[in-house]
FIPASE-890113 format. One record per residue (C-alpha): residue number from 1; y, x, z. Coordinates in steps of 0.05 Angstrom, whole numbers, plus 5000, padded with zeros to 4 digits. Layout:
BEGIN
LUMVO    k    c2    c1    c3
LUMVO  NUM     Y     X     Z
...
This chain:
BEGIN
LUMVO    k    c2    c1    c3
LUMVO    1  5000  5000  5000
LUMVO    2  5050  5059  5013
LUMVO    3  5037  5092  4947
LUMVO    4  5053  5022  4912
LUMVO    5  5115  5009  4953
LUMVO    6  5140  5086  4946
LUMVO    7  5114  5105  4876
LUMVO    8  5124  5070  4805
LUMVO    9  5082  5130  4770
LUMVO   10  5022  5178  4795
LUMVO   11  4983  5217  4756
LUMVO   12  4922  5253  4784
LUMVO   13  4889  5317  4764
LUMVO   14  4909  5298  4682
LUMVO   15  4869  5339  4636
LUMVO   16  4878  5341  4555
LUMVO   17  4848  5383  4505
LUMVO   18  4864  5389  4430
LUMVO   19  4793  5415  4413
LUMVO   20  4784  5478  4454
LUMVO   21  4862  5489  4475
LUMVO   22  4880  5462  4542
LUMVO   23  4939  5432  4531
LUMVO   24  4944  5392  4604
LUMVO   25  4908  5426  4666
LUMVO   26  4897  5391  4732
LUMVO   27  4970  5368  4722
LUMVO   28  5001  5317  4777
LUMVO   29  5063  5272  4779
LUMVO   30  5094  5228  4823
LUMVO   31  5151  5197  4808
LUMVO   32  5195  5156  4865
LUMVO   33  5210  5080  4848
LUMVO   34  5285  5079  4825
LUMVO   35  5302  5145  4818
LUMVO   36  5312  5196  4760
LUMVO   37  5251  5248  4760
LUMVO   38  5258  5311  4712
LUMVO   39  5197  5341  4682
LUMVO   40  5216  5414  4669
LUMVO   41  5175  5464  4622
LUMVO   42  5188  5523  4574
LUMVO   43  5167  5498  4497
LUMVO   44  5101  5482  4492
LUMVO   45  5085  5471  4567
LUMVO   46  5059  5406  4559
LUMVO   47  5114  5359  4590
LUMVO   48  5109  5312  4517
LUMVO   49  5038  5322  4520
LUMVO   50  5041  5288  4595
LUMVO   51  5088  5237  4580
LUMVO   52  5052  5210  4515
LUMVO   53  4982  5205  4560
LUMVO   54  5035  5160  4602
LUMVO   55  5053  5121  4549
LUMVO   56  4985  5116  4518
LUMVO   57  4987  5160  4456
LUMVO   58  4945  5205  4472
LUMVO   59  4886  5191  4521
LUMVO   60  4868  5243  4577
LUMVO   61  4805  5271  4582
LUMVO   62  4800  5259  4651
LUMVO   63  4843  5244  4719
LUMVO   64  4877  5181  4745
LUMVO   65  4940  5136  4724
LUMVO   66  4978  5083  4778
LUMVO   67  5029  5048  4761
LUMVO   68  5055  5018  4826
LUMVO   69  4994  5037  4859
LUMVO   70  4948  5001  4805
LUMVO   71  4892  5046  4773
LUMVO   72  4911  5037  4695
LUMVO   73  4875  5060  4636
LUMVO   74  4927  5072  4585
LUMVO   75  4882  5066  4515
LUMVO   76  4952  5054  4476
LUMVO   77  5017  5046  4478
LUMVO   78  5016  4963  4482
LUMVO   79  4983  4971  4547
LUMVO   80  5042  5018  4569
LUMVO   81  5095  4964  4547
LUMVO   82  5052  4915  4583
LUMVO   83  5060  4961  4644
LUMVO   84  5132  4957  4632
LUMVO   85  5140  5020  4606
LUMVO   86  5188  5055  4553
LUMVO   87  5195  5126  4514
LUMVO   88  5254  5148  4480
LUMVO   89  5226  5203  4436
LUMVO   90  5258  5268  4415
LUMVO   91  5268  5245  4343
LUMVO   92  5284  5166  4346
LUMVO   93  5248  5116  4311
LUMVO   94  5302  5070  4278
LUMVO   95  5301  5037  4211
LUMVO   96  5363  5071  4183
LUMVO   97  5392  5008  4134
LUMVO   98  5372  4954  4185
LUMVO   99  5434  4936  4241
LUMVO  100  5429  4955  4309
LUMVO  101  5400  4888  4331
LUMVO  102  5351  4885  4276
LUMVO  103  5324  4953  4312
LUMVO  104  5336  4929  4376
LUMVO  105  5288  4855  4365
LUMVO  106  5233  4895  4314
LUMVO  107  5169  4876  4337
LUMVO  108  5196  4831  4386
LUMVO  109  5230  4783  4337
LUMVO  110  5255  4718  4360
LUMVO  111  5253  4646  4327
LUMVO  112  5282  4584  4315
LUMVO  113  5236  4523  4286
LUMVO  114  5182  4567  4299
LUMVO  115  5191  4602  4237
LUMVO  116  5271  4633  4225
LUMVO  117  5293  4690  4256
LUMVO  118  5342  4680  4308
LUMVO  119  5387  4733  4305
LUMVO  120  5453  4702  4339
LUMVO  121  5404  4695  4400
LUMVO  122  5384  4765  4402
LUMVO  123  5445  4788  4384
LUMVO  124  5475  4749  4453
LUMVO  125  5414  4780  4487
LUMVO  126  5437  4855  4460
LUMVO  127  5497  4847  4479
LUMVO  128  5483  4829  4551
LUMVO  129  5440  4888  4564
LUMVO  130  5504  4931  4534
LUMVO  131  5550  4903  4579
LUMVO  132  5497  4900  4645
LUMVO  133  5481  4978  4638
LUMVO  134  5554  5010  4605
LUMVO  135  5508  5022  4542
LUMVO  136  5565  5007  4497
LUMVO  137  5537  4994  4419
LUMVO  138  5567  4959  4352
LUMVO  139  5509  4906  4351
LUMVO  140  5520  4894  4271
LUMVO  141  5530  4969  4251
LUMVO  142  5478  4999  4205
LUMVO  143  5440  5049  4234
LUMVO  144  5460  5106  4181
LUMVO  145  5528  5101  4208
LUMVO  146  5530  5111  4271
LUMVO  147  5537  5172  4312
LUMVO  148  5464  5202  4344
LUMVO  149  5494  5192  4418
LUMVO  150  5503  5119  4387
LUMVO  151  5429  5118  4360
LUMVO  152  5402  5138  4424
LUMVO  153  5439  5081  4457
LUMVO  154  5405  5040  4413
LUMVO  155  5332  5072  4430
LUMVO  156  5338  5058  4501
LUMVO  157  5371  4981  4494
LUMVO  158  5306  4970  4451
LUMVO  159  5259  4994  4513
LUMVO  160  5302  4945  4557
LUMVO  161  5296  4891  4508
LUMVO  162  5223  4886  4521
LUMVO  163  5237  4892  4592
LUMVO  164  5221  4958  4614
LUMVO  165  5226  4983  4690
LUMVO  166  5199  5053  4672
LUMVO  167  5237  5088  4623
LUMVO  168  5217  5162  4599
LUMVO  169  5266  5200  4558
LUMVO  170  5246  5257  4516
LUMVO  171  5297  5310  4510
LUMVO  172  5353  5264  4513
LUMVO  173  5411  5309  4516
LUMVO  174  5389  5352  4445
LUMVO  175  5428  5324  4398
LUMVO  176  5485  5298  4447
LUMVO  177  5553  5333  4454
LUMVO  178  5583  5349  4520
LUMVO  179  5618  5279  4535
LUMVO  180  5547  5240  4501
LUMVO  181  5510  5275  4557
LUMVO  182  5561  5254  4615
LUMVO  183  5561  5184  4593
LUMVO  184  5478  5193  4582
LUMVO  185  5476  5207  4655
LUMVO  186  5531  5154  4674
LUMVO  187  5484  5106  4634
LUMVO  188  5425  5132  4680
LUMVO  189  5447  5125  4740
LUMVO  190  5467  5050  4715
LUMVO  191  5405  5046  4700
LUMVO  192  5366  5066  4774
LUMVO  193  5420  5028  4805
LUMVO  194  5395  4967  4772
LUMVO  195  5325  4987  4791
LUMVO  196  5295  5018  4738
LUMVO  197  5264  5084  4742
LUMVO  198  5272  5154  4692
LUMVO  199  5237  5205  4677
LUMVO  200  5268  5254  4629
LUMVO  201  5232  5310  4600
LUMVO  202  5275  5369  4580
LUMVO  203  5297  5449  4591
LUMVO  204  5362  5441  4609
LUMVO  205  5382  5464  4682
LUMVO  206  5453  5444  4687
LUMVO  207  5428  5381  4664
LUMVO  208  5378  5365  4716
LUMVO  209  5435  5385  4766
LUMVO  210  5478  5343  4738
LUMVO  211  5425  5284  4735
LUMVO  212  5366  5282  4775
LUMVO  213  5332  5267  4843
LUMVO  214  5273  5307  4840
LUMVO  215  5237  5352  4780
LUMVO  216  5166  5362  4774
LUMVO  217  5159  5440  4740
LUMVO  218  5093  5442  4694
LUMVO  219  5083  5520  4661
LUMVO  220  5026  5536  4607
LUMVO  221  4992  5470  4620
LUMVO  222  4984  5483  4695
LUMVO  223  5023  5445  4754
LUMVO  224  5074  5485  4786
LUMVO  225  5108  5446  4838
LUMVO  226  5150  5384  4852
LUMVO  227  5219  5396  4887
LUMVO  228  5283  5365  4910
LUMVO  229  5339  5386  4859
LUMVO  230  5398  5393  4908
LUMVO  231  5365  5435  4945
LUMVO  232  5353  5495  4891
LUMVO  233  5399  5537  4846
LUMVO  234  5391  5527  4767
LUMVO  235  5364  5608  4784
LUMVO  236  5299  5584  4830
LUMVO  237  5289  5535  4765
LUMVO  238  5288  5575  4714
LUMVO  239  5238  5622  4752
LUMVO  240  5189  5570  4764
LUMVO  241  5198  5548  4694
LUMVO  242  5180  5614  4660
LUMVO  243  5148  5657  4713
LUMVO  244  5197  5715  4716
LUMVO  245  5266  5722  4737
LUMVO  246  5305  5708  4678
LUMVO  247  5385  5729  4660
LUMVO  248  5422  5670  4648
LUMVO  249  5475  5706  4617
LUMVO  250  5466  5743  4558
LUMVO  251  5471  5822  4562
LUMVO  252  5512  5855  4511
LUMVO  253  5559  5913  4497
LUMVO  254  5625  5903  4470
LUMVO  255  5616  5921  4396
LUMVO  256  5658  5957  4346
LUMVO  257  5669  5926  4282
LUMVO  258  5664  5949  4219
LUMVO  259  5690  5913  4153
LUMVO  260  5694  5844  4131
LUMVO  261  5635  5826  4106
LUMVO  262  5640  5750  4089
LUMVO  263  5698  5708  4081
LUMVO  264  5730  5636  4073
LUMVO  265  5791  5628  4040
LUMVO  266  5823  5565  4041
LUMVO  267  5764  5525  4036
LUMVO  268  5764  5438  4032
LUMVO  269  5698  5401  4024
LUMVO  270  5687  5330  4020
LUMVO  271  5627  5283  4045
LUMVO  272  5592  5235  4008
LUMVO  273  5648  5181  4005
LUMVO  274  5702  5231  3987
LUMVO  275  5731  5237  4057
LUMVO  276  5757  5314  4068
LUMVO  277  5712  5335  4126
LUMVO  278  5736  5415  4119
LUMVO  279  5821  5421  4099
LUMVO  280  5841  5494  4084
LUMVO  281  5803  5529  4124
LUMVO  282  5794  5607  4128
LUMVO  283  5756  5658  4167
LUMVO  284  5727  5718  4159
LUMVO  285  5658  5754  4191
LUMVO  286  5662  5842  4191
LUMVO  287  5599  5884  4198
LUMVO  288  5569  5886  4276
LUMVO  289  5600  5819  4290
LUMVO  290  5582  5749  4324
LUMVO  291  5633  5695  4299
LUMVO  292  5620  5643  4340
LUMVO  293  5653  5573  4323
LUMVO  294  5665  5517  4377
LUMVO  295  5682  5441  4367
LUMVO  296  5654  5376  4382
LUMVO  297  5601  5353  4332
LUMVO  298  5635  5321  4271
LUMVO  299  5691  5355  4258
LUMVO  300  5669  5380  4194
LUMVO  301  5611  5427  4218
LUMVO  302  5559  5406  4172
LUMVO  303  5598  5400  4110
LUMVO  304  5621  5470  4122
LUMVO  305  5544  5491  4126
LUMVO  306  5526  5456  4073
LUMVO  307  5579  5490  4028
LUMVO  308  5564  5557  4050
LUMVO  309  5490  5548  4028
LUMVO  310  5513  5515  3969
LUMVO  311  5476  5455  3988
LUMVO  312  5541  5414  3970
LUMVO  313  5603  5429  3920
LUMVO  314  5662  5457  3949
LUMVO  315  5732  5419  3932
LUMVO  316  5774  5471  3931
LUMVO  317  5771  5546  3962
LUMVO  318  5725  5615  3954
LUMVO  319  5674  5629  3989
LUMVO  320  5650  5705  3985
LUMVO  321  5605  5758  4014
LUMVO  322  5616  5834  3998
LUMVO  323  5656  5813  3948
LUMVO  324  5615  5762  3917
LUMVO  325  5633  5696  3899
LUMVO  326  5582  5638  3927
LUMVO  327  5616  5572  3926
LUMVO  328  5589  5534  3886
LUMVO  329  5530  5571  3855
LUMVO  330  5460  5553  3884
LUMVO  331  5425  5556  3954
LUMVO  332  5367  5619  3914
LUMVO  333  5443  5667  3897
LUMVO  334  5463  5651  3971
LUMVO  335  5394  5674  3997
LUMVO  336  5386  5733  3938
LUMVO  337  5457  5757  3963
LUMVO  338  5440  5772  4044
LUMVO  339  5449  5699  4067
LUMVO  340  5406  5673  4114
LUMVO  341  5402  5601  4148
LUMVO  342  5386  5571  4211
LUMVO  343  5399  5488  4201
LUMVO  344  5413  5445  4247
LUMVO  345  5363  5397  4232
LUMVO  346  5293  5431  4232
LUMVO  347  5255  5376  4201
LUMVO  348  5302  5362  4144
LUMVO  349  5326  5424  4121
LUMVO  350  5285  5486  4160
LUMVO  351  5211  5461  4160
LUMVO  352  5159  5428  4110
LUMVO  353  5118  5402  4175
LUMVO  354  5058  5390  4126
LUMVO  355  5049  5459  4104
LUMVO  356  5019  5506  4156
LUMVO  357  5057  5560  4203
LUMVO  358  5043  5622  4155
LUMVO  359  5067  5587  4102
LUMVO  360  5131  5557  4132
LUMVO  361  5148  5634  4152
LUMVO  362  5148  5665  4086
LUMVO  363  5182  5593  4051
LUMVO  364  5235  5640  4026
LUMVO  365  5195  5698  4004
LUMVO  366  5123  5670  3987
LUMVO  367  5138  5705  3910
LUMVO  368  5153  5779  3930
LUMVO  369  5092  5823  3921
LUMVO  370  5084  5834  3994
LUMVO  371  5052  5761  3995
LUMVO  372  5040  5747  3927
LUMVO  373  5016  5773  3869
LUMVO  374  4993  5740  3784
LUMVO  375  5021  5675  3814
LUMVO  376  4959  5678  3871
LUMVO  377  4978  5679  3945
LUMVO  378  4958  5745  3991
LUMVO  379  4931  5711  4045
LUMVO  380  4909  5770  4087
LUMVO  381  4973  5793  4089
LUMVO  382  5012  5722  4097
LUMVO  383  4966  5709  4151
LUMVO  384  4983  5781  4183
LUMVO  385  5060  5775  4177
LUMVO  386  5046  5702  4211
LUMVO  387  5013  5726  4268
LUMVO  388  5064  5785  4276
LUMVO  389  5120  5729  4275
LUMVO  390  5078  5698  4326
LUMVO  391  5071  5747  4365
LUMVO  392  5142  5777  4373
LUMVO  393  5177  5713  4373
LUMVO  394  5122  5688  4431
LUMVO  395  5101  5616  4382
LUMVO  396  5059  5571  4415
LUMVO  397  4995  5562  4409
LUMVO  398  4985  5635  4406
LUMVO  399  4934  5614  4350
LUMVO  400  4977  5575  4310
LUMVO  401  4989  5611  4241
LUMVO  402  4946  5556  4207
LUMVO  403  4957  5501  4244
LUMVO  404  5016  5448  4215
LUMVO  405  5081  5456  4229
LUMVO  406  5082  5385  4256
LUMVO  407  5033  5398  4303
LUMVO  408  5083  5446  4338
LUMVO  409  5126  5422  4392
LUMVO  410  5200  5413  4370
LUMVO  411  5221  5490  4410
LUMVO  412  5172  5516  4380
LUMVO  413  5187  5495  4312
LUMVO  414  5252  5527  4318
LUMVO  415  5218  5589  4334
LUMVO  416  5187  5590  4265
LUMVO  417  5250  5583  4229
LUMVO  418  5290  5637  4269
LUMVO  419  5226  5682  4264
LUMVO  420  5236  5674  4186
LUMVO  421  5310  5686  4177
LUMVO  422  5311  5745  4224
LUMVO  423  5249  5777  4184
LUMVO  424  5285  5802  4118
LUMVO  425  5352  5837  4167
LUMVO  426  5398  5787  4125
LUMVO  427  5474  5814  4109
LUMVO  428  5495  5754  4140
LUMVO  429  5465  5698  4200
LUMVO  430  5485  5624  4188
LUMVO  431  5464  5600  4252
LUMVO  432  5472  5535  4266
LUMVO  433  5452  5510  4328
LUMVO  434  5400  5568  4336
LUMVO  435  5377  5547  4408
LUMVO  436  5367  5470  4398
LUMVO  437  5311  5442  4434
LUMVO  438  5294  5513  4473
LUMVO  439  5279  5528  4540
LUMVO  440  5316  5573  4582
LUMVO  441  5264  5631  4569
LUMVO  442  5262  5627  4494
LUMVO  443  5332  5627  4497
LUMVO  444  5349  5682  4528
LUMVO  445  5304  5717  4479
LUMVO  446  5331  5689  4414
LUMVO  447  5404  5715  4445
LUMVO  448  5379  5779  4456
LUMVO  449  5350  5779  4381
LUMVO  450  5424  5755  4355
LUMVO  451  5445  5815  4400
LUMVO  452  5399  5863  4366
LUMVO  453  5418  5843  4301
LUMVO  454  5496  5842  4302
LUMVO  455  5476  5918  4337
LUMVO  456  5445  5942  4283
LUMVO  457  5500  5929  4231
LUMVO  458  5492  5857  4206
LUMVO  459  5537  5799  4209
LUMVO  460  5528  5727  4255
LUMVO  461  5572  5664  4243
LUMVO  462  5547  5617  4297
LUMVO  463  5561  5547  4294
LUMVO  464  5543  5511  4364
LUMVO  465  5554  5454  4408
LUMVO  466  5533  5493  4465
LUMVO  467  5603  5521  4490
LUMVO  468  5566  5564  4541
LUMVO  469  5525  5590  4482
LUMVO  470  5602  5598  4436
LUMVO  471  5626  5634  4501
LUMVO  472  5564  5682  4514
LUMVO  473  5542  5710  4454
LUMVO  474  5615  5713  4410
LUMVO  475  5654  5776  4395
LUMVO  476  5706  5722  4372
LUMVO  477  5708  5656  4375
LUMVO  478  5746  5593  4328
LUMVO  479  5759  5532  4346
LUMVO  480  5751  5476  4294
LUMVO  481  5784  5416  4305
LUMVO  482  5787  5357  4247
LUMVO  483  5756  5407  4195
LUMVO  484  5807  5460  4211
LUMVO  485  5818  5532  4255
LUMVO  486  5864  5512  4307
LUMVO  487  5853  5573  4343
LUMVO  488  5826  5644  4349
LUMVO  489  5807  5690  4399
LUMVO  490  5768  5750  4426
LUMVO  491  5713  5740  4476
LUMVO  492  5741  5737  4544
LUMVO  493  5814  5716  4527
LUMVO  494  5805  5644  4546
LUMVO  495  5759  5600  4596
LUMVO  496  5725  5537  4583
LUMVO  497  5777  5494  4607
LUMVO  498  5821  5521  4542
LUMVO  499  5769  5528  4497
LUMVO  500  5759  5449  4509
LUMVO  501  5823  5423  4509
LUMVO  502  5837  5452  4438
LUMVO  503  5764  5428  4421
LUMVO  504  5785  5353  4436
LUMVO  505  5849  5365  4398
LUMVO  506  5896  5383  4454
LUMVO  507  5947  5447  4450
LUMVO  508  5945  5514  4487
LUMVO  509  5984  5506  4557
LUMVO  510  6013  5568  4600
LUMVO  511  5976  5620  4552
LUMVO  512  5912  5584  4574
């Protein structure tokens, strides 16, 4: 009786295999009625893996499930949503041209003369929900044009549409800018407050500061331990996360320079419906040097990307690298000239997730003779150069060079991709977003690889929504603002507090 009264979730000694790897081992969880629990993990550590048993998508291969102190076997998900649970998942499952409240009501459609959709009635019903929990959403908007934070909203008003009192969220702060995940946690805590209870998978330690009761730490499969968030430092986290000490702030030398080695001059690019996203903008990248720029998403980010690789035409403007002009030409002459490409969306533009590891790594070199030779693949030495990449870039499953892409977790994933664009030394490192979806761990190891590489001579431009990431790892950081450079400085010459202002649109104050 105390285990129903205290706990909505337990899970008991949870084992899962995926033929001989042991993805969940002996794994427990229990998660307090009302509150928000975190479920904290480097990539691959099995925290989805736990939370899709949960919800029925996968089936363990052995240990207990209560929900509210009842023994349940969860075979699928409809006996999860019949348990009142809900998962938000890392990548959302919305019907891009159907309206919010067509989302919201599929598979739960409503009726009038038994056989008319009643949309005015579930529209009523959306907007109730919006209004009880501050999740504030355009009920007719199409889904293709809203904004991801918006999407997400959407997500989690379609869990409490069917009435859900458990609620997991998978990496909900990813794709959310700084003020998405303060009003994420504002909608949370609305949330518990009305009874429900959260459990929210994810890496990110300010975050479970910032959000959560309690967080359950699960490393290589294996329970760790359960504690009380307020009473450890994001430091103790991080070490039971990974199993080391780890530096939280990345270690570099002040570098030194050398000549320009890629530029922007006065560039404008439109978007699909002609709007000017980037207006006359400029910058420049020298030898041995991390450019890092910071602005809230949608200020003309990924249209600049996009023209760089050549992915879209440019409007007006040159873009050049040792002298070279790009803009324009095609995404092979940006690659052929020393460009290489981290995208911010792994699954539309870094990965094909149904071709295997080994072959997603060489993707932009599968025809040099190294790995190919009379149009036949060398698969000895693909394979080799996987397993390598593997290796130094620490991919999980250890084992993985011929497994899908897909079957990868989403950190991982972006381990293949940075594994690939580092391999060749390129001139020049469009990173964009480079750390998405990474623990703490893997982080501090793909900064240390930027490191090495602007050491030994190459060029960085790093786009990110991460200002802690901007403020780390720049030499020099610019601040984009409604598609332009507002403002420019070295590392060091201005805090957060400045940095943001000018990000939101705001002017310099008192040589801030």
């Amino acid at each position: 009786m105390q285990s129903q009264q205290a706990y909505a979730v337990e899970m008991q000694s949870i084992y899962k295999y995926f033929d001989d790897f042991c993805a969940l081992n002996a794994v427990n969880l229990k998660v307090k009625k009302g509150s928000i629990h975190a479920l904290l993990g480097e990539n691959g550590a099995g925290k989805t893996t736990l939370m899709n048993v949960l919800y029925g998508l996968y089936k363990a291969d052995s240990g207990r499930i209560l929900i509210n102190g009842e023994q349940v076997e969860m075979k699928n998900p409809n006996v999860a949503i019949e348990h009142k649970i809900g998962m938000v998942h890392q990548h959302f499952k919305l019907v891009e041209n159907f309206t919010v409240v067509q989302n919201i009501m599929l598979g739960k459609e409503v009726s009038k003369a038994g056989f008319v959709l009643d949309i005015s009635r579930a529209r009523k019903q959306v907007v109730e929900l919006s209004k009880t929990y501050g999740l504030t959403v355009d009920p007719d908007a199409k889904i293709e044009d809203i904004s991801v934070g918006m999407q997400q909203r959407v997500e989690i008003l379609k869990a409490l549409y069917r009435g859900v009192e458990i609620l997991i969220l998978d990496e909900p702060t990813a794709v959310l800018t700084p003020q998405e995940i303060n009003e994420l946690v504002n909608i949370m805590r609305n949330l518990t407050e009305g009874g429900k209870t959260i459990i929210i998978i994810t890496h990110k330690l300010k975050e479970i500061k910032k959000s959560s009761e309690y967080c359950t730490i699960i490393r290589r499969g294996k329970y760790i331990d359960t504690v009380d968030v307020k009473n450890v430092t994001e430091q103790q986290l991080a070490s039971m996360m990974v199993g080391r000490e780890v530096n939280l702030v990345v270690a570099k030398t002040k570098t030194n320079p050398g000549d320009v080695v890629f530029r922007i001059d006065n560039l404008t690019v439109e978007d699909s419906r002609k709007i000017e996203r980037v207006k006359e903008l400029s910058l420049s990248v020298r030898k041995g040097e991390i450019v890092g720029i910071a602005g809230i998403d949608g200020n003309g980010q990924k249209e600049l990307v996009e023209a760089i690789t050549c992915l879209t035409k440019v409007k007006a403007g040159r873009i050049s690298i040792n002298g070279v002009d790009l803009q324009n030409t095609s995404p092979h002459n940006v690659i052929k000239n020393g460009i290489t490409t981290i995208h911010e969306d792994r699954h539309k533009r870094g990965l094909v997730l149904d071709f295997p590891v080994k072959y997603n790594l060489i993707l932009e070199n599968y025809n040099r003779p190294r790995f190919a030779g009379h149009a036949i693949l060398h698969e000895q030495a693909i394979h080799k150069f996987a397993q390598d990449s593997i290796s130094r870039y620490d991919i999980r499953p250890e084992n993985c060079a011929s497994e899908l892409a897909r079957a990868l977790s989403g950190g991982n994933q972006q381990k293949v991709i940075i594994a690939r664009e580092l391999s060749d030394n390129p001139e020049l490192l469009l990173a964009f977003q480079p750390t998405r979806g990474l623990d703490v761990g893997a982080i501090e190891f793909i900064h240390s690889a930027l490191i090495k590489h602007r050491d030994s001579g190459h060029s960085i431009l790093l786009i990110s929504f991460e200002l802690d990431e901007i403020m780390n790892v720049s030499d020099r950081i610019c601040v984009l603002y409604d598609g332009r450079i507002v403002a420019e400085f070295q590392q060091g010459e201005v805090d957060e507090n400045g940095i943001g202002l000018l990000m939101a649109g705001g002017e310099r104050k008192n040589g801030i």
